[in-house]
ChimeraX commands (.cxc) that place a marker at each C-alpha (Angstrom):
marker #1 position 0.73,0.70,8.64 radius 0.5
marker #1 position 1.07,4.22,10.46 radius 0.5
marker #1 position -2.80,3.80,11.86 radius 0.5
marker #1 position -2.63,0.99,14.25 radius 0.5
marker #1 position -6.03,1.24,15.56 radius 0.5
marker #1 position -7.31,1.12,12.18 radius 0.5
marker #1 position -4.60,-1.95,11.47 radius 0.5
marker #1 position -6.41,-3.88,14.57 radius 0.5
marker #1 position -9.55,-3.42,13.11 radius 0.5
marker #1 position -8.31,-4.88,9.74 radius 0.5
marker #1 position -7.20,-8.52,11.75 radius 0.5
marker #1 position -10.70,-8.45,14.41 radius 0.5
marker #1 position -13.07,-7.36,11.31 radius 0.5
marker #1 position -13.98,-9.31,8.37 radius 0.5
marker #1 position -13.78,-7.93,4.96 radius 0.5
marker #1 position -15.73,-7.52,2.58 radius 0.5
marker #1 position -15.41,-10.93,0.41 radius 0.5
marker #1 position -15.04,-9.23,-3.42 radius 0.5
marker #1 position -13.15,-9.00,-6.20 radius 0.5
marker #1 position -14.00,-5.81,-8.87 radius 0.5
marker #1 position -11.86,-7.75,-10.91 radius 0.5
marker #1 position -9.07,-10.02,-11.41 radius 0.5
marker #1 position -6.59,-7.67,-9.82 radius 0.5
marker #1 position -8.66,-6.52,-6.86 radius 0.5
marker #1 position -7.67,-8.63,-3.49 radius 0.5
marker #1 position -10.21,-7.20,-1.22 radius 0.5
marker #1 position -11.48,-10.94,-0.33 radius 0.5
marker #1 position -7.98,-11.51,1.18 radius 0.5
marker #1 position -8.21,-8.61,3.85 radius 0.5
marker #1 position -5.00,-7.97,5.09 radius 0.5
marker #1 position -3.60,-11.22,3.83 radius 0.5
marker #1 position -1.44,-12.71,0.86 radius 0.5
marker #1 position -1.03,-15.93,0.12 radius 0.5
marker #1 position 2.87,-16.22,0.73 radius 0.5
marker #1 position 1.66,-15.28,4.32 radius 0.5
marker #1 position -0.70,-17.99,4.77 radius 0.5
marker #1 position 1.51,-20.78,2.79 radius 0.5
marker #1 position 4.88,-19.39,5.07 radius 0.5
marker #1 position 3.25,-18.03,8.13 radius 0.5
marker #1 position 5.05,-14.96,7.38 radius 0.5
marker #1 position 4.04,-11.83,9.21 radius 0.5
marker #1 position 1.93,-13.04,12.37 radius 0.5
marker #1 position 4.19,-11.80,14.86 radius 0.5
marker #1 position 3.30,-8.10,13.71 radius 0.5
marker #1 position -0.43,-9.31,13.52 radius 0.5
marker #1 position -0.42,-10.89,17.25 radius 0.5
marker #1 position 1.49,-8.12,18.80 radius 0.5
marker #1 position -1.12,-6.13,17.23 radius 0.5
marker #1 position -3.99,-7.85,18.92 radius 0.5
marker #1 position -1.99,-8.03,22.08 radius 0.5
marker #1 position -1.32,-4.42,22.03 radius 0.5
marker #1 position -5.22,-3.68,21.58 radius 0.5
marker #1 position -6.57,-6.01,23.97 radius 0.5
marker #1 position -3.68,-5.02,26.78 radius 0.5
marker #1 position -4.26,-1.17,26.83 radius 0.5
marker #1 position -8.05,-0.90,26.58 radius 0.5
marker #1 position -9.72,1.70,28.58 radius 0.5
marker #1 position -6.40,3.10,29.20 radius 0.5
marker #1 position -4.98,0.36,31.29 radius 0.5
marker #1 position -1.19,-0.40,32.08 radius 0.5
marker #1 position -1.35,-3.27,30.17 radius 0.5
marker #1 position -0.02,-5.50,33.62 radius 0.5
marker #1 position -3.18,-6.06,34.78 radius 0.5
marker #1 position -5.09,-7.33,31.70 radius 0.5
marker #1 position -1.97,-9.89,30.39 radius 0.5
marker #1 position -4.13,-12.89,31.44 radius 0.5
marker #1 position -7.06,-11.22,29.35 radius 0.5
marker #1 position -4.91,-10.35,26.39 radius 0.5
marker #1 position -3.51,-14.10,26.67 radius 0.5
marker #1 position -6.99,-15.37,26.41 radius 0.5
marker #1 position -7.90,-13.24,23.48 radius 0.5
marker #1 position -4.84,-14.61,21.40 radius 0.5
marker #1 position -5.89,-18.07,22.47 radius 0.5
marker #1 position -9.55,-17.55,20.87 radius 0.5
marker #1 position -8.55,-15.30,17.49 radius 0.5
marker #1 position -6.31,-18.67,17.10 radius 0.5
marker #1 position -8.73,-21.36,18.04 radius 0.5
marker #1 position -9.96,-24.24,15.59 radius 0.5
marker #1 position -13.08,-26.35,16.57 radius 0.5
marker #1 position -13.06,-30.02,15.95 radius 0.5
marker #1 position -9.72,-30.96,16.95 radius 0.5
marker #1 position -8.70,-34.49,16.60 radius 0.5
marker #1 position -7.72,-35.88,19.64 radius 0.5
marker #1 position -5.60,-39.52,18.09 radius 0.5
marker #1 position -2.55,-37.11,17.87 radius 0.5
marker #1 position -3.27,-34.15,19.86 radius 0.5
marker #1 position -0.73,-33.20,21.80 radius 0.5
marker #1 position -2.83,-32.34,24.85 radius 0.5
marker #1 position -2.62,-35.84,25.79 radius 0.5
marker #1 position 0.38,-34.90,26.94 radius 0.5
marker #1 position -0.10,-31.43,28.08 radius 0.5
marker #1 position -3.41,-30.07,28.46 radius 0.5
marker #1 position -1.91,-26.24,27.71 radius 0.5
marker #1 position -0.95,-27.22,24.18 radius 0.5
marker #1 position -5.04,-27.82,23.08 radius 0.5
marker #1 position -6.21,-25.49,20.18 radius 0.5
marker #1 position -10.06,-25.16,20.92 radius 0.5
marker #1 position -10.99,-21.61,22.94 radius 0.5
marker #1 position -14.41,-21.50,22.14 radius 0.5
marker #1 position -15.61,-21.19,26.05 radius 0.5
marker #1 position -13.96,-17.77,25.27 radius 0.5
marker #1 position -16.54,-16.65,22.91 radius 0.5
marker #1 position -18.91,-14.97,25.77 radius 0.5
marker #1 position -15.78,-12.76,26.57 radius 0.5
marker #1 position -14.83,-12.36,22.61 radius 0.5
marker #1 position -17.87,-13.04,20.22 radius 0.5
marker #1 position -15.73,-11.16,17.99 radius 0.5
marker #1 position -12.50,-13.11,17.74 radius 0.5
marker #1 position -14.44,-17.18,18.55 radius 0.5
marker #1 position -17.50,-19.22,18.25 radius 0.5
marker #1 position -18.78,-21.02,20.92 radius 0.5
marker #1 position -17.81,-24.41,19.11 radius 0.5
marker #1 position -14.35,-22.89,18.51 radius 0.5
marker #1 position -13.54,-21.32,15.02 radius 0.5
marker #1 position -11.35,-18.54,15.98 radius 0.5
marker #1 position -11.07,-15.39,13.96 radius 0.5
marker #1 position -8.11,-16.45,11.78 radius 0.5
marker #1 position -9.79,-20.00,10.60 radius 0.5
marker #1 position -13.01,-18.29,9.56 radius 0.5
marker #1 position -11.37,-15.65,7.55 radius 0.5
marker #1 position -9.53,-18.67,5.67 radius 0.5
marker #1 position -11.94,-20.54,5.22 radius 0.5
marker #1 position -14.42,-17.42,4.35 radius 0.5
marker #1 position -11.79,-16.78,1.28 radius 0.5
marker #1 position -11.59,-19.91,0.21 radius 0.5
marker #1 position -15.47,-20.47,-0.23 radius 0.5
marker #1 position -15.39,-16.91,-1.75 radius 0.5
marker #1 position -13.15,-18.30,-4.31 radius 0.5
marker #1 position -14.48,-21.39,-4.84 radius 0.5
marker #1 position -17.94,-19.51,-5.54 radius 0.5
marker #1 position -16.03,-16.64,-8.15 radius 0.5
marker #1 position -13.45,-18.52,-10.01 radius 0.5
marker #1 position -13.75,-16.06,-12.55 radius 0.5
marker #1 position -13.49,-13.33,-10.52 radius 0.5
marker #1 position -10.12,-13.59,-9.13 radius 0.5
marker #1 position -6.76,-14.20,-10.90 radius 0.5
marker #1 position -6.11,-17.65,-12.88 radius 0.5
marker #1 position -3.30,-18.61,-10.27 radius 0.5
marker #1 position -5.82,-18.48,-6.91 radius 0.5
marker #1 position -7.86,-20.91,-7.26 radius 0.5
marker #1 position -5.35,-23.63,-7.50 radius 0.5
marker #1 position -3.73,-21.84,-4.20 radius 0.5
marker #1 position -7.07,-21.89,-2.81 radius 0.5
marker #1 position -7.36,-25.59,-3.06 radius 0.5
marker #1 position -3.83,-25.78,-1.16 radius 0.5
marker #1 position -5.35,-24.30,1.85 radius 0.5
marker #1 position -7.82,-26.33,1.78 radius 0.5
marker #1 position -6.30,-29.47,2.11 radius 0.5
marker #1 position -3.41,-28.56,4.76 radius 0.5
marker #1 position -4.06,-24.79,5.85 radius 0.5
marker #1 position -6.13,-26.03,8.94 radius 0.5
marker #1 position -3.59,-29.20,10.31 radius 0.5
marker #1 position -1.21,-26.44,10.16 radius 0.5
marker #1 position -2.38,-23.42,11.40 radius 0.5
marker #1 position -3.16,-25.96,14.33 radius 0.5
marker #1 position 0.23,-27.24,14.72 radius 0.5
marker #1 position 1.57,-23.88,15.01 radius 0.5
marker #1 position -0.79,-22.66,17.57 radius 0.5
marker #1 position 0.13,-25.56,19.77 radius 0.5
marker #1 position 4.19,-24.46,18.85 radius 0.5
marker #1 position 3.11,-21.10,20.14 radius 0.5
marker #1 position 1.58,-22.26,23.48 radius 0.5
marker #1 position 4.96,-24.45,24.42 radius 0.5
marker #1 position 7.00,-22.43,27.50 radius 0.5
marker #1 position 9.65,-20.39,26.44 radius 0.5
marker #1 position 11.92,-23.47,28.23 radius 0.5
marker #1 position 10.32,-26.15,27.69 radius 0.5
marker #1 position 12.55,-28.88,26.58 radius 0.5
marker #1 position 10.53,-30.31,24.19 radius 0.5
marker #1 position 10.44,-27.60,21.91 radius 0.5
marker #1 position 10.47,-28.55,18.61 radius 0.5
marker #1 position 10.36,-27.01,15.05 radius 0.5
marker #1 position 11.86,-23.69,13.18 radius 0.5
marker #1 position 8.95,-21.33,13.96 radius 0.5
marker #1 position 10.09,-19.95,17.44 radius 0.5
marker #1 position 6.86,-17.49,17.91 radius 0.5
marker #1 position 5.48,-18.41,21.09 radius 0.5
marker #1 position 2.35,-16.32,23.05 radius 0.5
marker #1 position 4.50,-15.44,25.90 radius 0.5
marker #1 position 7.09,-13.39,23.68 radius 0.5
marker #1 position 4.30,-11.89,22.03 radius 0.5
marker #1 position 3.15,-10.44,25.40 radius 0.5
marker #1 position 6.45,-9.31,26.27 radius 0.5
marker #1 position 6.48,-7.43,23.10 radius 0.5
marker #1 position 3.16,-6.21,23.30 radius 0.5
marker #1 position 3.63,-5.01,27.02 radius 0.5
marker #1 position 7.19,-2.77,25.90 radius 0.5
marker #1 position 5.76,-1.62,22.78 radius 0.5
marker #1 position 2.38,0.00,24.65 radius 0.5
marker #1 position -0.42,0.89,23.54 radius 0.5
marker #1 position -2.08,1.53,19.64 radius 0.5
marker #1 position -1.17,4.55,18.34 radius 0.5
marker #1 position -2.60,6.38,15.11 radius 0.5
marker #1 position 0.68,8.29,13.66 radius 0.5
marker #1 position -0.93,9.03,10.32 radius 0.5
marker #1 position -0.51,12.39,8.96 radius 0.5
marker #1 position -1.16,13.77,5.21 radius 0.5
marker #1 position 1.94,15.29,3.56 radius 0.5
marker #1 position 2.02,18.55,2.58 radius 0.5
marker #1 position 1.59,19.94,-1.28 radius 0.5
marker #1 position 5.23,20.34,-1.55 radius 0.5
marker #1 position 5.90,16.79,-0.67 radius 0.5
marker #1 position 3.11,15.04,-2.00 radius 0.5
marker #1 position 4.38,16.94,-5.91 radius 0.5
marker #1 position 8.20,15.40,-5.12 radius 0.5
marker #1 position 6.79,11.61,-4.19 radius 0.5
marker #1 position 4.79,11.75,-7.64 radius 0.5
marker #1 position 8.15,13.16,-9.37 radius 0.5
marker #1 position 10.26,10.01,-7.91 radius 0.5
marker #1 position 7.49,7.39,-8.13 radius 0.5
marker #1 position 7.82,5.31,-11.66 radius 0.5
marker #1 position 5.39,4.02,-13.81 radius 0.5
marker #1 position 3.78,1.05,-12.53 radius 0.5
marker #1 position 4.31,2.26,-8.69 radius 0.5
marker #1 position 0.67,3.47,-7.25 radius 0.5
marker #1 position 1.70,6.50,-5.56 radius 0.5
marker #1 position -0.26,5.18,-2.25 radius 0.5
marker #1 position 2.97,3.16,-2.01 radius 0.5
marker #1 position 5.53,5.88,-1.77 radius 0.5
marker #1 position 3.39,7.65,0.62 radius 0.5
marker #1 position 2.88,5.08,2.67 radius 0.5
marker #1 position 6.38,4.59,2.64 radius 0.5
marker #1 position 7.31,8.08,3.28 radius 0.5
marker #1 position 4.44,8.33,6.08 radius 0.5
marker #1 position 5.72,5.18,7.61 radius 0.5
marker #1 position 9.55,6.07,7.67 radius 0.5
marker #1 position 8.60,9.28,9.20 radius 0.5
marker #1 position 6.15,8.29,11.52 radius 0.5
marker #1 position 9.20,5.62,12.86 radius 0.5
marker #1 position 12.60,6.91,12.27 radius 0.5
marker #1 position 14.47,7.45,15.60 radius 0.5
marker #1 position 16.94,10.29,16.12 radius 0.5
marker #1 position 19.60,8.87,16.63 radius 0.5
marker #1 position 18.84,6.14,13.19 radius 0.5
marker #1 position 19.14,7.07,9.44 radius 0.5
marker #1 position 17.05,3.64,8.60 radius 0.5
marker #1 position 13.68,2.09,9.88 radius 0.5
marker #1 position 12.84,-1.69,10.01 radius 0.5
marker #1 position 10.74,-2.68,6.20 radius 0.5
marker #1 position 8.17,-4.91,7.47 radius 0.5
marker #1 position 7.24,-6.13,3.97 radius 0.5
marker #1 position 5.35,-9.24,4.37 radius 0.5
marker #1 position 2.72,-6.64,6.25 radius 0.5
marker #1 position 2.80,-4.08,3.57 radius 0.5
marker #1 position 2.73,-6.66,1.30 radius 0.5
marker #1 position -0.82,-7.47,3.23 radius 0.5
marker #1 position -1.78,-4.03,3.69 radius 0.5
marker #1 position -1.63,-3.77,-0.57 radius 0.5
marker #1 position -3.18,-6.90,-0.97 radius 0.5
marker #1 position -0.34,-8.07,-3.22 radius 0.5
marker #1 position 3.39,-9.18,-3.19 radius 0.5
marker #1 position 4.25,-6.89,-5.57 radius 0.5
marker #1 position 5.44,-4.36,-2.97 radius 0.5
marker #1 position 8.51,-6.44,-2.30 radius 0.5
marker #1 position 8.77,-7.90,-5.42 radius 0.5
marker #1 position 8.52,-4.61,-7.61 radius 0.5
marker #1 position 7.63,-1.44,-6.17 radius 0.5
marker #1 position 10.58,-1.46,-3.74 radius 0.5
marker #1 position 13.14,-2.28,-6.42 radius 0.5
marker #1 position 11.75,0.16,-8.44 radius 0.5
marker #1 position 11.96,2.57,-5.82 radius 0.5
marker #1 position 15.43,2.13,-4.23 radius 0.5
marker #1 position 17.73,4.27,-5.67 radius 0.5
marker #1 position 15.00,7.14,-6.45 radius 0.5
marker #1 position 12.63,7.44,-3.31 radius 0.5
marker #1 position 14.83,5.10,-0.53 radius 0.5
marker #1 position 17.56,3.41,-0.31 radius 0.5
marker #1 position 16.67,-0.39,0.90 radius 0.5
marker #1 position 19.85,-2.46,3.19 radius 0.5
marker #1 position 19.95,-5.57,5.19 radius 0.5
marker #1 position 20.99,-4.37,8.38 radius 0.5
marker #1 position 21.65,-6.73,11.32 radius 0.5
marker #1 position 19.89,-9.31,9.43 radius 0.5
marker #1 position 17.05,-6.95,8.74 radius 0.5
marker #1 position 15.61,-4.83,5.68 radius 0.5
marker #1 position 15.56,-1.79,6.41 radius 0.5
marker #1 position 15.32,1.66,4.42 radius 0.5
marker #1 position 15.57,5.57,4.26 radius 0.5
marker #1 position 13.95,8.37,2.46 radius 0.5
marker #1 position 16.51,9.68,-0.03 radius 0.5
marker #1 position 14.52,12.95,-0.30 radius 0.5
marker #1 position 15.31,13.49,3.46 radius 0.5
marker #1 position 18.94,14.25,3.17 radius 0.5
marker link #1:1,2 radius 0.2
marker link #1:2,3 radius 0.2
marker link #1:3,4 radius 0.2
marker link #1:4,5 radius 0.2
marker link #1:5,6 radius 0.2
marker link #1:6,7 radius 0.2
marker link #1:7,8 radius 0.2
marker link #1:8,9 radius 0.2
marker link #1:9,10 radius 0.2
marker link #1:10,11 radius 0.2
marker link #1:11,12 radius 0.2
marker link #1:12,13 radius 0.2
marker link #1:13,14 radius 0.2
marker link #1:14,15 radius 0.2
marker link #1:15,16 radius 0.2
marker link #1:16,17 radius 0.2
marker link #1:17,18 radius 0.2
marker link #1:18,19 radius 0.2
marker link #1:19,20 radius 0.2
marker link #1:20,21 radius 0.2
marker link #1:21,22 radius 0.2
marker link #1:22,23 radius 0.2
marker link #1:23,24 radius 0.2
marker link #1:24,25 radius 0.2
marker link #1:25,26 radius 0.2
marker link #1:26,27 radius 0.2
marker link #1:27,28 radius 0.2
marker link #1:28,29 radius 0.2
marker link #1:29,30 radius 0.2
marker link #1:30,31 radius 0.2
marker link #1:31,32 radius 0.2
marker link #1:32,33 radius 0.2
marker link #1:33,34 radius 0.2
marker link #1:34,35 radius 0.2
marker link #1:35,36 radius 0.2
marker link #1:36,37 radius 0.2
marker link #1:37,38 radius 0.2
marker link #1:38,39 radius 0.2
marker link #1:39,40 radius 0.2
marker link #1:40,41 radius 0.2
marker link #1:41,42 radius 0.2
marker link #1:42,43 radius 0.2
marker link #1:43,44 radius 0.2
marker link #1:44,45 radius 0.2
marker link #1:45,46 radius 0.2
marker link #1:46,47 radius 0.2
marker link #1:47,48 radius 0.2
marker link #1:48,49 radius 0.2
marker link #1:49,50 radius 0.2
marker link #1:50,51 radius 0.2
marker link #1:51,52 radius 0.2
marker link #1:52,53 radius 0.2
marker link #1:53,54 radius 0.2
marker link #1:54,55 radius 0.2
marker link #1:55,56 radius 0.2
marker link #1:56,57 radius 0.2
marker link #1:57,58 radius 0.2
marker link #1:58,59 radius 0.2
marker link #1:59,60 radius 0.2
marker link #1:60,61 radius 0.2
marker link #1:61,62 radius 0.2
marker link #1:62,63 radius 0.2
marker link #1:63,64 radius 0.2
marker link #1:64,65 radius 0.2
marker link #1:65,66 radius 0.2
marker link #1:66,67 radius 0.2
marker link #1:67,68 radius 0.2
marker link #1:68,69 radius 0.2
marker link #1:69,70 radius 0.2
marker link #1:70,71 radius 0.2
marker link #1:71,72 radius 0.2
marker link #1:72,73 radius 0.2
marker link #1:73,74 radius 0.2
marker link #1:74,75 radius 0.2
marker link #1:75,76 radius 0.2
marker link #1:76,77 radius 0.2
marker link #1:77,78 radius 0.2
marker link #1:78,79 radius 0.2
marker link #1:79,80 radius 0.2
marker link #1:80,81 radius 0.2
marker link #1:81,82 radius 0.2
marker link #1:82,83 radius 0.2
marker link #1:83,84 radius 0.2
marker link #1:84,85 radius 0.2
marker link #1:85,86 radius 0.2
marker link #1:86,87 radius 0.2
marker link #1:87,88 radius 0.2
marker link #1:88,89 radius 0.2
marker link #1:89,90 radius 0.2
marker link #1:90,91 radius 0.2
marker link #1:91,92 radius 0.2
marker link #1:92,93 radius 0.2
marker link #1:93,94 radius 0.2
marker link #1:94,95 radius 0.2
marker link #1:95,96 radius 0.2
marker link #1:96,97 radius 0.2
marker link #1:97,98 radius 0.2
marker link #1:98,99 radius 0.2
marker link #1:99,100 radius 0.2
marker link #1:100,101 radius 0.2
marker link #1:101,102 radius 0.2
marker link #1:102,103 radius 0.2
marker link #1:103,104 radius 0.2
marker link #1:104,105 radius 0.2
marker link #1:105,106 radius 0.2
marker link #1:106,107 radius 0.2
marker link #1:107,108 radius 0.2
marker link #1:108,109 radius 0.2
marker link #1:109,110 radius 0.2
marker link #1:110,111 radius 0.2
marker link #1:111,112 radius 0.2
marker link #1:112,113 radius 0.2
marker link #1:113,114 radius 0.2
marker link #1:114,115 radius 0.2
marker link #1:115,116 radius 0.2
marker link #1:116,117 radius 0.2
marker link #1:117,118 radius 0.2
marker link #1:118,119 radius 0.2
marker link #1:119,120 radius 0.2
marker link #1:120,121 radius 0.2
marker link #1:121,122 radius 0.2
marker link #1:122,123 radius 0.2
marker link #1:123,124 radius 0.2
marker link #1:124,125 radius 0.2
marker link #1:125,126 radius 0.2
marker link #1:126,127 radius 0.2
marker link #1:127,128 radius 0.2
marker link #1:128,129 radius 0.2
marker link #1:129,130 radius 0.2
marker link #1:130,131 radius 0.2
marker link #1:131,132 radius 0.2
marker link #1:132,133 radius 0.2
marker link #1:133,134 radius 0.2
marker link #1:134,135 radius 0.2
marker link #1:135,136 radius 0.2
marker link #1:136,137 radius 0.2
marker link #1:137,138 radius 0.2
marker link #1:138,139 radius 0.2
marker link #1:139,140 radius 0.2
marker link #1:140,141 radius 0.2
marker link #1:141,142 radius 0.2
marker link #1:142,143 radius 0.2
marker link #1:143,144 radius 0.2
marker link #1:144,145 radius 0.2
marker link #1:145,146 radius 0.2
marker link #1:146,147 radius 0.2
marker link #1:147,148 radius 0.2
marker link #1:148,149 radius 0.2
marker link #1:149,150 radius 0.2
marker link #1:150,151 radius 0.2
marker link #1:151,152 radius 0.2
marker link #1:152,153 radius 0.2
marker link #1:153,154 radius 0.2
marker link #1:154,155 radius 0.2
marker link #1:155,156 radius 0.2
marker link #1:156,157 radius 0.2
marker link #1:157,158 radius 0.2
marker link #1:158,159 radius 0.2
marker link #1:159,160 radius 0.2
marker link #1:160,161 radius 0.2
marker link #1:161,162 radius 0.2
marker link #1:162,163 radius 0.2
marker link #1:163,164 radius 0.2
marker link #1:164,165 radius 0.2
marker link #1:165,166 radius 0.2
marker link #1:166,167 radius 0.2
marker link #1:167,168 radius 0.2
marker link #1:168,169 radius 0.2
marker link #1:169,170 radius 0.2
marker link #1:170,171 radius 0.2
marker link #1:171,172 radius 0.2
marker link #1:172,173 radius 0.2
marker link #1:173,174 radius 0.2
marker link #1:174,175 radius 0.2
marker link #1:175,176 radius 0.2
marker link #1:176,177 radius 0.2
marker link #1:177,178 radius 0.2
marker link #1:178,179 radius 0.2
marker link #1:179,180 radius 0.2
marker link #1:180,181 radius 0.2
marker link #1:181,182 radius 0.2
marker link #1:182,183 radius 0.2
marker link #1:183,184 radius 0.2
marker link #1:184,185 radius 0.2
marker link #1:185,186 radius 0.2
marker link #1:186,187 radius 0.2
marker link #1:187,188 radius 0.2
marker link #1:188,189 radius 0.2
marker link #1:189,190 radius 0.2
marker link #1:190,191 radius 0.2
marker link #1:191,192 radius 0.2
marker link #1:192,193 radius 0.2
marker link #1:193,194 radius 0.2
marker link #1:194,195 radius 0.2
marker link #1:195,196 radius 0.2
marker link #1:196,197 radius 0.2
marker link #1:197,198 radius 0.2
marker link #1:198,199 radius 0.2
marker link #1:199,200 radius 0.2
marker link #1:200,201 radius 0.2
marker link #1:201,202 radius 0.2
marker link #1:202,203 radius 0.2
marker link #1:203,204 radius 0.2
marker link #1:204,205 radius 0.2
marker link #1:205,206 radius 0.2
marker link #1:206,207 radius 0.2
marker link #1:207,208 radius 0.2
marker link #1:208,209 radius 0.2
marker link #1:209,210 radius 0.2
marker link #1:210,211 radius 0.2
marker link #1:211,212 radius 0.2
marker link #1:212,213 radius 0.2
marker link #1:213,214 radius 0.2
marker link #1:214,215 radius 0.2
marker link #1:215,216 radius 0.2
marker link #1:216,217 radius 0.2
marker link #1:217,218 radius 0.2
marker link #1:218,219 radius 0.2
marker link #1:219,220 radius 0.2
marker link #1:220,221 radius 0.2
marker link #1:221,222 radius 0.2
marker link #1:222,223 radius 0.2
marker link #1:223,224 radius 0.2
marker link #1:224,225 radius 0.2
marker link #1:225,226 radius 0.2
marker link #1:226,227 radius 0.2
marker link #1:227,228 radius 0.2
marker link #1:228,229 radius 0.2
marker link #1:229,230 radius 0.2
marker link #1:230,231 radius 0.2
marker link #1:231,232 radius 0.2
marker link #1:232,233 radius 0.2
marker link #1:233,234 radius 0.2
marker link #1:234,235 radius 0.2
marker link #1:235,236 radius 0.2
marker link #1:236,237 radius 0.2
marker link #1:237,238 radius 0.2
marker link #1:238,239 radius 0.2
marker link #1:239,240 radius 0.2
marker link #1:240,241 radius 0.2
marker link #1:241,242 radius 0.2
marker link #1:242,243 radius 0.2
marker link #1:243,244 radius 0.2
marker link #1:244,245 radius 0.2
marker link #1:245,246 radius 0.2
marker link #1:246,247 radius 0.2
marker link #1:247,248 radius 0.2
marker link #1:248,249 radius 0.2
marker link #1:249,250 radius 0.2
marker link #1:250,251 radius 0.2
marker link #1:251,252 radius 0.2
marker link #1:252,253 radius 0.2
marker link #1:253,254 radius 0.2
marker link #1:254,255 radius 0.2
marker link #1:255,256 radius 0.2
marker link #1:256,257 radius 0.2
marker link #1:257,258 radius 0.2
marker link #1:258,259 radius 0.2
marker link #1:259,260 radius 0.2
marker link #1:260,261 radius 0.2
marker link #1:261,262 radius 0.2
marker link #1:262,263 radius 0.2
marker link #1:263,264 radius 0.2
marker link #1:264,265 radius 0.2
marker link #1:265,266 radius 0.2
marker link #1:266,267 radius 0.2
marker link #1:267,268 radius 0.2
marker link #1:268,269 radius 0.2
marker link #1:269,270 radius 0.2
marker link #1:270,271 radius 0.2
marker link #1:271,272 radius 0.2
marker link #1:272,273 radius 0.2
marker link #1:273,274 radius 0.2
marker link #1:274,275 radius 0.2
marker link #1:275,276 radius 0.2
marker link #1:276,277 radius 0.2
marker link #1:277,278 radius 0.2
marker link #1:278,279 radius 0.2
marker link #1:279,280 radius 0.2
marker link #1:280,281 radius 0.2
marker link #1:281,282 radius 0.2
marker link #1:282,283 radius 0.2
view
């Protein structure tokens, strides 16, 4: 979460599909399930891969937007489309096959289509369905629930994120389109790696205030990320949890590392709608 380039990596690079044990995640990469059930999280991942495709080779970022677009277009792409219901019918623009992009990005399509994001599903659910053992007693049932629905949907929200930002046909709760995403991507600049490893002194008081059952990777993380983010002029920074949540490999960050945190380490508020946090050992 402080390491961006490494971060982009993480969402253009497959994992390694294991499990060394029931608790170990690995197969999910930088996933959880509530992300792929709720779509929660993938305007951090897209501004990401905006970000990294828009300042390559230390570019301004204007003059690669069309190339950036594409790359979006083909880390989202499915193959196989039906075309009874497709919307591009309609509107051509709103199609969800990129795979003539795959010369350009062999990393993010295939030349029939399966984008990046598809074949990392589908690689963990034919992990799972291989190692039921090997995972915990609860995934393979969830695994079976992306398997029936995860594709019509990840296909109806690429086509919600291709729509103009004034269309008038827009339809449906999940605003994200590729055009904000840009706009983010282009204020926002280019990767940067703020990671930084806390001194002795620090590193003892984040193992005095971390309780049982909190890894301590969590409080530093925490610590390095509020750090690496707080403005001047702010006591709190933004808690993007779904993607720590993903960058732990399990929803128990939000669910019970935080809570058993705030109070000792940080003090968590929604602010303007938002969770955010600060350190309480930076007072």
């Amino acid at each position: 979460m402080v390491n961006e380039p490494e971060e982009f990596r993480a969402f253009t690079e497959f994992p390694e599909y294991k499990a060394e044990g029931r608790n170990d995640t690995s197969y999910m990469g930088h996933f959880t399930f509530p992300m792929l059930f709720e779509f929660l999280g993938f305007q951090y991942i897209l501004t990401l891969l905006a970000r990294g495709y828009l300042f390559r080779e230390g570019s301004s970022g204007y003059d690669r937007i069309d190339l950036a677009r594409c790359a979006l277009l083909a880390w989202c792409s499915l193959s196989g489309e039906k075309t009874k219901k497709a919307p591009d019918q309609v509107d051509p623009r709103l199609r969800v096959n990129y795979g003539e992009y795959a010369e350009e990005f062999p990393e993010l399509v295939t030349r029939s289509g399966e984008g990046w994001m598809i074949r990392h599903v589908e690689n963990i659910i034919r992990f799972v369905e291989a190692n039921p053992t090997a995972v915990r007693k609860t995934v393979p049932e969830k695994v079976q629930t992306l398997k029936k629905g995860f594709r019509g949907q990840w296909a109806n929200k690429v086509r919600q994120m291709l729509i103009p930002p004034f269309a008038s046909n827009t339809q449906g709760a999940w605003v994200l389109r590729f055009d904000d995403i840009l706009a983010d991507a282009l204020e926002l600049g280019p990767l940067e790696n703020k990671d930084f490893e806390p001194n002795a002194d620090t590193l003892q008081r984040l193992t005095e205030l971390t309780p049982d059952g909190v890894p301590i990777e969590a409080s530093t993380l925490l610590y390095k990320y509020y750090v690496a983010n707080k403005e001047e002029d702010r006591e709190y920074v933004f808690l993007p949890q779904q993607n720590f949540n993903a960058y732990f490999g399990t929803t128990a960050f939000s669910q019970k590392w935080t809570a058993a945190l705030n109070g000792t380490l940080i003090e968590k508020k929604v602010i303007d709608g938002l969770c955010k946090y600060r350190l309480r050992m930076i007072e």
